[in-house]
KOLLUMDREN-892728 format. One line per field, with one value per atom (N, C-alpha, C, O): residue number from 1; x, y, z. Coordinates in steps of 0.1 Angstrom, whole numbers. Layout:
REM residues N
nr [NUM  ...]
X [X  ...]
Y [Y  ...]
Z [Z  ...]
***
This chain:
REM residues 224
nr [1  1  1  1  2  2  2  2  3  3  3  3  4  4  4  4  5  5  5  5  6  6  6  6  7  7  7  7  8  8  8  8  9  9  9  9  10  10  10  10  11  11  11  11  12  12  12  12  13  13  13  13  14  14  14  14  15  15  15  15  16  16  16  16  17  17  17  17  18  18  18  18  19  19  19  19  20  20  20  20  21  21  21  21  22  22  22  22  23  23  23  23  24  24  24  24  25  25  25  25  26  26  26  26  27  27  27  27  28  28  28  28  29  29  29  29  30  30  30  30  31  31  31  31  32  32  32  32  33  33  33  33  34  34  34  34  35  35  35  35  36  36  36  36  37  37  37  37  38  38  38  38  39  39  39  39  40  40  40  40  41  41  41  41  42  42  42  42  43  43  43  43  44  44  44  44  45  45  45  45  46  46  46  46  47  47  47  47  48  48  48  48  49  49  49  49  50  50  50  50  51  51  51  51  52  52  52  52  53  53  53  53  54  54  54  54  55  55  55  55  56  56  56  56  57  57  57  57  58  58  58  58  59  59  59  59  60  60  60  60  61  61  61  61  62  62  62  62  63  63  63  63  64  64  64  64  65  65  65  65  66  66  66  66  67  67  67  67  68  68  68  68  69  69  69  69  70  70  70  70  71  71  71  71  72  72  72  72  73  73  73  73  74  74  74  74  75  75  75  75  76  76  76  76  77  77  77  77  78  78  78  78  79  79  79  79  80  80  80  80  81  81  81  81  82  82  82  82  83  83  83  83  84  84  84  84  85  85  85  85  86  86  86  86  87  87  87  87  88  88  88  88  89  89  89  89  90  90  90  90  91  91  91  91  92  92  92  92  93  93  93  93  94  94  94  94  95  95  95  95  96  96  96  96  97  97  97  97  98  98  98  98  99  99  99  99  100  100  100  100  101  101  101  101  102  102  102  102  103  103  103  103  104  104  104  104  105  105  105  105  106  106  106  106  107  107  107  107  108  108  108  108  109  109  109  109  110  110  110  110  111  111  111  111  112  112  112  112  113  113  113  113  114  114  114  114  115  115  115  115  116  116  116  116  117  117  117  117  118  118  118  118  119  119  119  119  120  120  120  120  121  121  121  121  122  122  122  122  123  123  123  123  124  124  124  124  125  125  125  125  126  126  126  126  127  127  127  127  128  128  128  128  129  129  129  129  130  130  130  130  131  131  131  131  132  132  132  132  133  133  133  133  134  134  134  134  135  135  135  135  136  136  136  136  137  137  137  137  138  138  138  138  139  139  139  139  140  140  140  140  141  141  141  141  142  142  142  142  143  143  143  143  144  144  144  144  145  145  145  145  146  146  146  146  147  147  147  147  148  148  148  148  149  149  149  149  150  150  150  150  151  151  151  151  152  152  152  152  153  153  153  153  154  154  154  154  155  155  155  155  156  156  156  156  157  157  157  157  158  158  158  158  159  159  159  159  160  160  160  160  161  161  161  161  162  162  162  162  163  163  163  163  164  164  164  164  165  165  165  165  166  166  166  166  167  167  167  167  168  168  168  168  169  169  169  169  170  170  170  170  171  171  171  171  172  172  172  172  173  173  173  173  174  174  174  174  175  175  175  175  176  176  176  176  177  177  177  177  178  178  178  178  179  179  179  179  180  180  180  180  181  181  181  181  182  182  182  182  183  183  183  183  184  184  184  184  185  185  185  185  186  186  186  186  187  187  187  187  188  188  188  188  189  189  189  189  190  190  190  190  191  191  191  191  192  192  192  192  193  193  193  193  194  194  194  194  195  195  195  195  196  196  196  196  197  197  197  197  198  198  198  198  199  199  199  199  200  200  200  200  201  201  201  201  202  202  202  202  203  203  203  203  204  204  204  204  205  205  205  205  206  206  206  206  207  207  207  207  208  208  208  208  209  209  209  209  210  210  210  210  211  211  211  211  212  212  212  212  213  213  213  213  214  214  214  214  215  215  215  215  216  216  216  216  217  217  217  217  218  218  218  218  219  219  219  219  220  220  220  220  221  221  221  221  222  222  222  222  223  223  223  223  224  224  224  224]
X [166  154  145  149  132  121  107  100  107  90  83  85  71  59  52  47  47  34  28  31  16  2  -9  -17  -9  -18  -32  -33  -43  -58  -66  -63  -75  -82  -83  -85  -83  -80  -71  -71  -61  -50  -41  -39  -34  -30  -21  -15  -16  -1  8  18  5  13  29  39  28  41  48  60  37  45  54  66  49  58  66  77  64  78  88  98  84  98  101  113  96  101  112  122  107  117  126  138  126  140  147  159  142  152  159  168  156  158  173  181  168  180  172  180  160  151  149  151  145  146  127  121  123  103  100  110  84  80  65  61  59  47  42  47  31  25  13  8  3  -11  -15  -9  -28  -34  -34  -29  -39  -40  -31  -34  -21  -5  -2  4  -8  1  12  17  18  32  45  46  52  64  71  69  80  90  97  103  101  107  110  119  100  91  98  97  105  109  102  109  94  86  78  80  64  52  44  41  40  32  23  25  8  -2  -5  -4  -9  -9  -19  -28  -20  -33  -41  -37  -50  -59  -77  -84  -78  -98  -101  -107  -94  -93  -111  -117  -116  -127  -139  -150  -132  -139  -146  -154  -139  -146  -157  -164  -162  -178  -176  -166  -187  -191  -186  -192  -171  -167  -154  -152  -141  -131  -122  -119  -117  -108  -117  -109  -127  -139  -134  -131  -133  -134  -121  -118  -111  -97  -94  -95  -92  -93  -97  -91  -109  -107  -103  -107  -92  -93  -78  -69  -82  -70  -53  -45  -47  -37  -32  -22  -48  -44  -43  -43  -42  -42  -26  -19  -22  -9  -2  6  -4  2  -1  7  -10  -12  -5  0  -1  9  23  27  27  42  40  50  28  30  34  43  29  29  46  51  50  62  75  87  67  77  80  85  77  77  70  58  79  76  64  64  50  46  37  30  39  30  21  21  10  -2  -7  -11  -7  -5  -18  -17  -29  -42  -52  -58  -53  -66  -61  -68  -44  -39  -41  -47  -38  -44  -56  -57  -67  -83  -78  -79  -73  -76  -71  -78  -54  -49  -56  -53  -69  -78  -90  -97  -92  -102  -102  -112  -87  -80  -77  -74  -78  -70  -58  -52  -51  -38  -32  -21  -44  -43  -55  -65  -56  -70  -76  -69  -93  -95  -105  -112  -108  -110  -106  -102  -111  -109  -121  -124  -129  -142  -146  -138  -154  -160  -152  -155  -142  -140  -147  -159  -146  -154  -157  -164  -151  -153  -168  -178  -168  -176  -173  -179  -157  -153  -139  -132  -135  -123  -109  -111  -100  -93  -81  -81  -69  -59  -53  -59  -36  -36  -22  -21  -16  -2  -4  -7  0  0  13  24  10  23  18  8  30  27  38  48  32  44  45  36  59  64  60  62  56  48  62  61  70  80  88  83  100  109  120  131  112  121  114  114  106  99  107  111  107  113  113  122  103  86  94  94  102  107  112  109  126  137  149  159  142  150  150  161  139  134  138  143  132  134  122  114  118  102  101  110  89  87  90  89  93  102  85  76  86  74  78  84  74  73  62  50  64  54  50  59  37  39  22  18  18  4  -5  -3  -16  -33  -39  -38  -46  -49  -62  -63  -71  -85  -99  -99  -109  -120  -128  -139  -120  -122  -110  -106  -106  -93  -93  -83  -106  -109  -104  -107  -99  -93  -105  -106  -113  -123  -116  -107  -122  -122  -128  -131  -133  -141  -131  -120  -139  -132  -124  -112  -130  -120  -107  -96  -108  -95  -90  -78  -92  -83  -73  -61  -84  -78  -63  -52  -68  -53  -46  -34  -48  -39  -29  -17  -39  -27  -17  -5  -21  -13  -4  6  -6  3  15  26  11  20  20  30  11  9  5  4  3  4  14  19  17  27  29  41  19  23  12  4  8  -6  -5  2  -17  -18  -18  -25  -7  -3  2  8  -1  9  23  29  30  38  49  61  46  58  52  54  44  45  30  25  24  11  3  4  -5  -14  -29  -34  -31  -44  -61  -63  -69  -83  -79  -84  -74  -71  -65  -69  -54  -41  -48  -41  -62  -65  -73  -85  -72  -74  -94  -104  -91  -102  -111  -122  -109  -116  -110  -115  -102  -94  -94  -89  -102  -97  -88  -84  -80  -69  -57  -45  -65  -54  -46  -34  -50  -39  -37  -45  -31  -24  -18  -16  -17  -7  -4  -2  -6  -9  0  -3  9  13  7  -4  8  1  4  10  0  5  21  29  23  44  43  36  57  63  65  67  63  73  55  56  43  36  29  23  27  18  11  13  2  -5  -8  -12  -4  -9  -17  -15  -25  -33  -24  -27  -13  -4  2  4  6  20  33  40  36  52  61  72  54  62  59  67  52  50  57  54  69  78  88  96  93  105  115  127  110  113  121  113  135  136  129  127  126  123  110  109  96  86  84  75  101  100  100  102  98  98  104  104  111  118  115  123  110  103  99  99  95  90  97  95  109  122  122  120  123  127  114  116  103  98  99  102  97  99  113  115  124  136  131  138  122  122  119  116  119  122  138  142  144  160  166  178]
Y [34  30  42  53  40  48  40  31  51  41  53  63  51  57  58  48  70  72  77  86  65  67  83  81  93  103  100  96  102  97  113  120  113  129  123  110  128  129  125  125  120  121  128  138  124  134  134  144  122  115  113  108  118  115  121  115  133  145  139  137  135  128  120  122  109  95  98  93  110  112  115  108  129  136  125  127  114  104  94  91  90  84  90  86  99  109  113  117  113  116  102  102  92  80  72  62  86  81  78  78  74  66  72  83  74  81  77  67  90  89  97  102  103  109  102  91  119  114  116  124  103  101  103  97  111  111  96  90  93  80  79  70  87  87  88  88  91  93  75  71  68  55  56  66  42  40  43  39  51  50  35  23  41  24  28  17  33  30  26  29  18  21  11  1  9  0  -2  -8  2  0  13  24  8  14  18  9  32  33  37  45  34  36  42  36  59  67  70  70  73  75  88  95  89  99  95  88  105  100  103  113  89  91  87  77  98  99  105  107  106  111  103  106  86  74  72  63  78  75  57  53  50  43  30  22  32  29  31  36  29  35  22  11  33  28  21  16  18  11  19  11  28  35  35  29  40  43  24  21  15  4  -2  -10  4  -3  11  13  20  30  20  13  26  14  16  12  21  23  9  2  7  -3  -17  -26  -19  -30  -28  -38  -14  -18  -24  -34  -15  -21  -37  -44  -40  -56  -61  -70  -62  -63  -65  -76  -55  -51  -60  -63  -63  -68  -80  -86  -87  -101  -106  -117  -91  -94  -90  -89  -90  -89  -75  -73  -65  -51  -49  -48  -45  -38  -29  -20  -31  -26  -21  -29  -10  -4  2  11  -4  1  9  1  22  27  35  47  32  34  36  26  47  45  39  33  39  28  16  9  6  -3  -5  -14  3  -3  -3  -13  7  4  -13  -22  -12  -28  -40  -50  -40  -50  -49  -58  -37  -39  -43  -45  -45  -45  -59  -65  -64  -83  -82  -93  -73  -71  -80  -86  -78  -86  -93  -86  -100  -102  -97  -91  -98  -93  -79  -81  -66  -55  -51  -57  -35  -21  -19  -20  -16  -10  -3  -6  3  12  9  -1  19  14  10  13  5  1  9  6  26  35  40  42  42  48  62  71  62  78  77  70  88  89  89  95  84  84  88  84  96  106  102  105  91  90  78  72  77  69  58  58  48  35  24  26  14  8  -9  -17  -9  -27  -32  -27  -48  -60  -65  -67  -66  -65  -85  -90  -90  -105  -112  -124  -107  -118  -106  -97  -108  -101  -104  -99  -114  -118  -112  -118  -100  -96  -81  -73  -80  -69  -55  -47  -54  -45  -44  -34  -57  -57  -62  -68  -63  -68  -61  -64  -49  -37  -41  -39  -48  -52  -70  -78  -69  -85  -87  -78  -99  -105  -103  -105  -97  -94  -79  -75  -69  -55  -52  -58  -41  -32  -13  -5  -11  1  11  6  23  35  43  50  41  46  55  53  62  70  66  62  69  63  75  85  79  84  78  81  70  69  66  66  65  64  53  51  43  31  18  11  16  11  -5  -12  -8  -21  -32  -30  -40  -48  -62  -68  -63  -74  -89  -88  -98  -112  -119  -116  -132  -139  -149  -152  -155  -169  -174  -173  -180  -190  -183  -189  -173  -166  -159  -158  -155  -150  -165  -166  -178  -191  -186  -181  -188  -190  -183  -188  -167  -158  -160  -157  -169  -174  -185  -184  -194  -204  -203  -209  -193  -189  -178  -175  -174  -163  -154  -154  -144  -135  -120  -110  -119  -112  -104  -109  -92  -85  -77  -75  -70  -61  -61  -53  -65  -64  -50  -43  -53  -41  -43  -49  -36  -44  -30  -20  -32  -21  -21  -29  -9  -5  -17  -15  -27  -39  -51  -63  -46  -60  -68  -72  -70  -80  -73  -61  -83  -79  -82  -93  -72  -74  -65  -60  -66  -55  -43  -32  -42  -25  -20  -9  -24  -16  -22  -27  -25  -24  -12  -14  1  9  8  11  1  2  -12  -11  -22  -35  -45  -56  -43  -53  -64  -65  -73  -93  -94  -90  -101  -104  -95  -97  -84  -68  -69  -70  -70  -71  -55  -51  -51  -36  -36  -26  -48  -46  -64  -73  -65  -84  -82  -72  -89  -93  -98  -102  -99  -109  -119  -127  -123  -139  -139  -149  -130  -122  -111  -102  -117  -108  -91  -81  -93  -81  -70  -58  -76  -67  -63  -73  -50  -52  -37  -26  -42  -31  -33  -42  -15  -14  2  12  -2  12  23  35  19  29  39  38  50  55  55  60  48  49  61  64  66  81  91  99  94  103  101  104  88  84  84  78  87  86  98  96  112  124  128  133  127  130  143  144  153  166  162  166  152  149  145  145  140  138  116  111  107  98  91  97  76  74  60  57  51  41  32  20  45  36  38  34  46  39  31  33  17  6  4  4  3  -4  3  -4  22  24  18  15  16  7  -2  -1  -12  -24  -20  -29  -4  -2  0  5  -5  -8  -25  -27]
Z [-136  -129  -129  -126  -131  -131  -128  -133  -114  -109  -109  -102  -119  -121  -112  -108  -105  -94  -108  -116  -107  -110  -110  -101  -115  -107  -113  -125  -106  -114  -104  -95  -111  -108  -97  -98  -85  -67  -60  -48  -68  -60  -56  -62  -45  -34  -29  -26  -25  -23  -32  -28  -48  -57  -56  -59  -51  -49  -39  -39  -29  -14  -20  -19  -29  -28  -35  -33  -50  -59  -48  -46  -37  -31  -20  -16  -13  -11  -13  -7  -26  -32  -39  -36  -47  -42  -34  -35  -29  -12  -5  3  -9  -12  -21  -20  -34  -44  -56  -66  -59  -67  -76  -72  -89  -102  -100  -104  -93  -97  -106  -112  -110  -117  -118  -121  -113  -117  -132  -140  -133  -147  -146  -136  -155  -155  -164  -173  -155  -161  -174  -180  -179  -194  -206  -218  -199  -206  -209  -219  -199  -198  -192  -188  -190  -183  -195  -207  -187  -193  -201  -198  -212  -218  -210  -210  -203  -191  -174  -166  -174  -163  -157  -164  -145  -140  -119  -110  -118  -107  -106  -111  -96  -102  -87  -79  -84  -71  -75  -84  -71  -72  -57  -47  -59  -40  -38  -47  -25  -17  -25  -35  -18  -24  -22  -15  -33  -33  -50  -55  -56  -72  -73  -68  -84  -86  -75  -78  -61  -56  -47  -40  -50  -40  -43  -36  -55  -61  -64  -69  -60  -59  -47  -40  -49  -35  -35  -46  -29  -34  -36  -31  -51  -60  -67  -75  -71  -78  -92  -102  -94  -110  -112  -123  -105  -111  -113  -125  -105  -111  -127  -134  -129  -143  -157  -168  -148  -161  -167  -161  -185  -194  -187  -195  -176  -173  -166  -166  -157  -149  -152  -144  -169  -176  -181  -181  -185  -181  -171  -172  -159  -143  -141  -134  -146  -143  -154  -147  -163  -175  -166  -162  -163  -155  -141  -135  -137  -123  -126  -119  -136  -139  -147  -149  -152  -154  -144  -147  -132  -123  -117  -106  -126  -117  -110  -111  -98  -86  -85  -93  -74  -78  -64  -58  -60  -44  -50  -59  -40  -39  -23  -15  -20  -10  -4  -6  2  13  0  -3  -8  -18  -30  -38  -30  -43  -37  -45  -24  -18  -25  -34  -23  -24  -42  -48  -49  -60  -65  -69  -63  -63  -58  -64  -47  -45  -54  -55  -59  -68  -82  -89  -86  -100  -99  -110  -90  -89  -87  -89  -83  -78  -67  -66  -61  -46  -37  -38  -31  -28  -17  -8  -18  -4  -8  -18  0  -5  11  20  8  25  21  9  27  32  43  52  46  55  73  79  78  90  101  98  111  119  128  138  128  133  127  135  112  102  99  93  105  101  103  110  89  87  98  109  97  111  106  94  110  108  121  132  119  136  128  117  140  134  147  159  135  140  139  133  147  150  141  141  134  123  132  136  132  133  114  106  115  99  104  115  92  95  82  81  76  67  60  54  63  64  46  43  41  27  12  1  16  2  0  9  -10  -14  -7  -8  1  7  24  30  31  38  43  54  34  36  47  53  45  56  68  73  78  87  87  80  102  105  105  103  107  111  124  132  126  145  147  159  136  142  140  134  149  149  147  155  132  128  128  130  126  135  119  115  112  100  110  121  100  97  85  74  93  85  80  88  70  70  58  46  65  54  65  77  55  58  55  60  44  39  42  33  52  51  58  58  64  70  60  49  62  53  54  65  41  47  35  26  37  29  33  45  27  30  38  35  49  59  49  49  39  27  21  22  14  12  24  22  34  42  49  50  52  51  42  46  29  21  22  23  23  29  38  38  49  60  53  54  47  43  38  42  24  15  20  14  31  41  33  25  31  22  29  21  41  49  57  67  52  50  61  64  67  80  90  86  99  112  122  128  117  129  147  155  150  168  177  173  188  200  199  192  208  204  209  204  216  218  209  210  200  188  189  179  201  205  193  190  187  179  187  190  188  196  188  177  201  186  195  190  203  208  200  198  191  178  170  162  167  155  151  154  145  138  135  141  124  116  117  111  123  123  111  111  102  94  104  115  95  97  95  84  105  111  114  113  117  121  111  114  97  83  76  68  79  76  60  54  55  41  38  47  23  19  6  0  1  -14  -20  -15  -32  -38  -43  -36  -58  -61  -64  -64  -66  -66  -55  -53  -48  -39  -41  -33  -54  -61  -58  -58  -56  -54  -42  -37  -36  -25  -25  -31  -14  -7  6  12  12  25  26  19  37  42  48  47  57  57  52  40  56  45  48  57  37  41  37  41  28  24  32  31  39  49  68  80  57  74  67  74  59  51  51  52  49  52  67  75  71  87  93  105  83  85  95  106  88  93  109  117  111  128  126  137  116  113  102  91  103  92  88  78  91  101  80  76  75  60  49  38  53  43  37  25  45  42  34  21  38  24  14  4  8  -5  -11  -23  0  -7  -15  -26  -16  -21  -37  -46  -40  -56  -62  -72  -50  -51  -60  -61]
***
């Protein structure tokens, strides 16, 4: 097993999620964009950061570099694939997943840990968990509002594609634990396969016991 973290000029979390998932057990390794994916690539993180610099809006450019025609290649074939706060926006900008993050409703960057209710508990992402548990990860963007149009967020609900909300520390999802103003306090969405998602969270930066949190384990598991 070998899951590729993605590195694209500004990223920043790439080391996080390797020494992560090693500490895990997980065979990572970061790959520069332009190398391509490994023939051996058997699950795929795309990490936070500020690839390109957020020029034009974020993840807008690293989205269409030729790497991410691989990753959609692999997604469609079923490999595992996290998209994690600026890998998020890139994965919504790539068709990964629907929807986009844009500008918080603060208008400024926020650095500050938050509490998810895990919304379905049978996806790879978190199976660790029950439906209803409430985990304690950290934010750390400036673009992370989760927007969609009435019509697809509609389907979103329907299709139960809605992966983690943003809620207080006993579970209520309300607009006080909402962070950033995301419609429908949506912290993290799959896509048209289970096997893919994205959230604004980090889960590698709860995974480490040293950090004092361990809370996002469970989801880098789901490259198990």
């Amino acid at each position: 097993m070998t899951v590729a973290v993605v590195q694209f000029g500004g990223s920043n979390c790439d080391r996080d999620a390797v020494q992560a998932l090693s500490y895990l057990g997980i065979d990572a390794r970061r790959v520069w964009h332009e190398d391509g994916l490994p023939a051996d690539t058997t699950g795929i993180v795309i990490p936070g950061g500020f690839s390109y610099g957020d020029y034009l809006r974020a993840g807008a450019m690293a989205a269409r570099a030729p790497v991410m025609s691989e990753v959609r290649e692999h997604a469609d074939a079923g490999v595992p694939v996290l998209g994690i706060c600026n890998g998020a926006q890139i994965g919504c900008e790539s068709g990964l997943t629907a929807g986009a993050f844009t500008t918080n409703r603060s208008a400024r960057f926020q650095c500050e840990h938050v509490f998810l209710r895990v919304e379905r508990d049978d996806t790879p992402w978190t199976r660790a968990y029950d439906e209803g548990d409430v985990v304690e990860l950290p934010i750390a963007h400036g673009e992370g509002r989760f927007e969609s149009s009435e019509e697809r967020y509609e389907r979103l609900e329907a299709e139960d594609r809605v992966l983690f909300r943003y809620c207080d520390a006993e579970g209520a999802v309300t607009e006080a634990a909402n962070p950033n103003g995301s419609v429908g306090n949506v912290a993290g969405i799959v896509g048209e396969r289970d096997t893919v998602a994205v959230l604004m969270p980090h889960p590698e930066r709860a995974t480490l016991p040293d950090l004092g949190r361990t809370d996002g384990q469970g989801i880098l598991r789901g490259f198990v």
